[in-house]
C-alpha positions in Angstrom: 4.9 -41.3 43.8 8.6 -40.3 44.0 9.5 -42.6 41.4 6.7 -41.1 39.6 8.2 -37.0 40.5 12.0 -38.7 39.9 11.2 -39.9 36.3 9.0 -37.0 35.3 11.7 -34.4 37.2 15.0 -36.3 36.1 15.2 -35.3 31.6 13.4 -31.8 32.7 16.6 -30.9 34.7 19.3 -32.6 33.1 18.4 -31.3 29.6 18.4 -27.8 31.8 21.7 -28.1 33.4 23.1 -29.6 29.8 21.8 -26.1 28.4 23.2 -24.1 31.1 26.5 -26.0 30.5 26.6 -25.5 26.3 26.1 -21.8 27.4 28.4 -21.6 30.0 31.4 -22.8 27.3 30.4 -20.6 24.6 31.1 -17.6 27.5 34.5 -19.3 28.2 36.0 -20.2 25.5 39.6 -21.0 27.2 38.1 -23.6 29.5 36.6 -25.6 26.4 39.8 -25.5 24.7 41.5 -26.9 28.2 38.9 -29.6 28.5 39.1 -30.2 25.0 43.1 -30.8 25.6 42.7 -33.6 29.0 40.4 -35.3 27.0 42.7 -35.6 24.2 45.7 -36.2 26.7 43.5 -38.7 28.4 41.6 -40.2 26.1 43.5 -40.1 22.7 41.6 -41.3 19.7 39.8 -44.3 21.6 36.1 -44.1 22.9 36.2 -42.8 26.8 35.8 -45.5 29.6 34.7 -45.3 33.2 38.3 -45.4 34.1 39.2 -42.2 32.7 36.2 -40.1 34.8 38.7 -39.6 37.9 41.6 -38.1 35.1 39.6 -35.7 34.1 39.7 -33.4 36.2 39.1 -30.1 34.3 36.0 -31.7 33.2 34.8 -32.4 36.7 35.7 -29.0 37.7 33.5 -27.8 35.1 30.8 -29.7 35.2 30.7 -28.9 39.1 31.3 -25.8 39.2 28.4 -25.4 36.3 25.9 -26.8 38.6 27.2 -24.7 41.4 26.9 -21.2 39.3 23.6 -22.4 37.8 21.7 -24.6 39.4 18.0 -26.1 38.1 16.8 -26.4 42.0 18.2 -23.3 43.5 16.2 -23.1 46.5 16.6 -25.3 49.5 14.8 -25.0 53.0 16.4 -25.6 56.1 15.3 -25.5 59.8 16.9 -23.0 62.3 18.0 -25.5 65.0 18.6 -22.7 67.5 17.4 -19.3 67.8 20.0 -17.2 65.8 20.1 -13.5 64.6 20.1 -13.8 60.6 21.4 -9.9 58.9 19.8 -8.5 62.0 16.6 -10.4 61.9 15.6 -13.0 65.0 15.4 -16.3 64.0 13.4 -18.9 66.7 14.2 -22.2 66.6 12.4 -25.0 64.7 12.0 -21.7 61.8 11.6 -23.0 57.9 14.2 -20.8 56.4 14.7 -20.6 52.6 17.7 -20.5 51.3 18.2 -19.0 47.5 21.8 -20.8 46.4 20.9 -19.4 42.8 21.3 -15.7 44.0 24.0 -16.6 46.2 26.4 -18.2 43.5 26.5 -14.5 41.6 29.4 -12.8 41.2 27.9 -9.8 42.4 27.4 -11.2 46.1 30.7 -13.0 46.3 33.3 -11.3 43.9 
């Protein structure tokens, strides 16, 4: 069965994080054009190998920080492994709390 979910699941959300990406660089111009210049520095005329992956490093930034700001699973559920106090709110122990990383990632919560 997870194979099953992984295969089904695994083109859904890379062709969604792909889009969010393409979107992403039409907004930002200036970081295409700096990717666009490591890979040429890097890279040069030839086809990419593994090898270059850990000189790229604008590109990783990118591509991580893409999935940070827009992620295609942005809620995640964690249990309260103590009792806590949570904006006010009483937590117990052992509590399923969900966690909405989408929301969080906004510029409006965290300037």
């Amino acid at each position: 069965q997870c194979i099953l979910e992984m295969m089904i699941a695994a083109p859904d959300t890379l062709s969604v994080t792909v889009f969010f990406m393409l979107v992403l660089i039409t907004e930002h111009p200036e970081v295409e054009e700096k990717m666009m210049e490591e890979i040429q520095a890097v890279v040069g005329n030839r086809d990419i190998q593994h090898d270059d992956m850990p000189k790229l490093k604008v590109v990783e930034n990118f591509i991580l920080e893409s999935m940070r700001y827009q992620p295609v699973v942005d809620l995640v559920m964690r249990k309260a492994l103590q009792d806590d106090v949570i904006d006010g709110y009483p937590v117990k122990k052992g509590t399923n709390i969900i966690i909405n990383l989408g929301r969080m990632h906004k510029l409006e919560f965290f300037p």
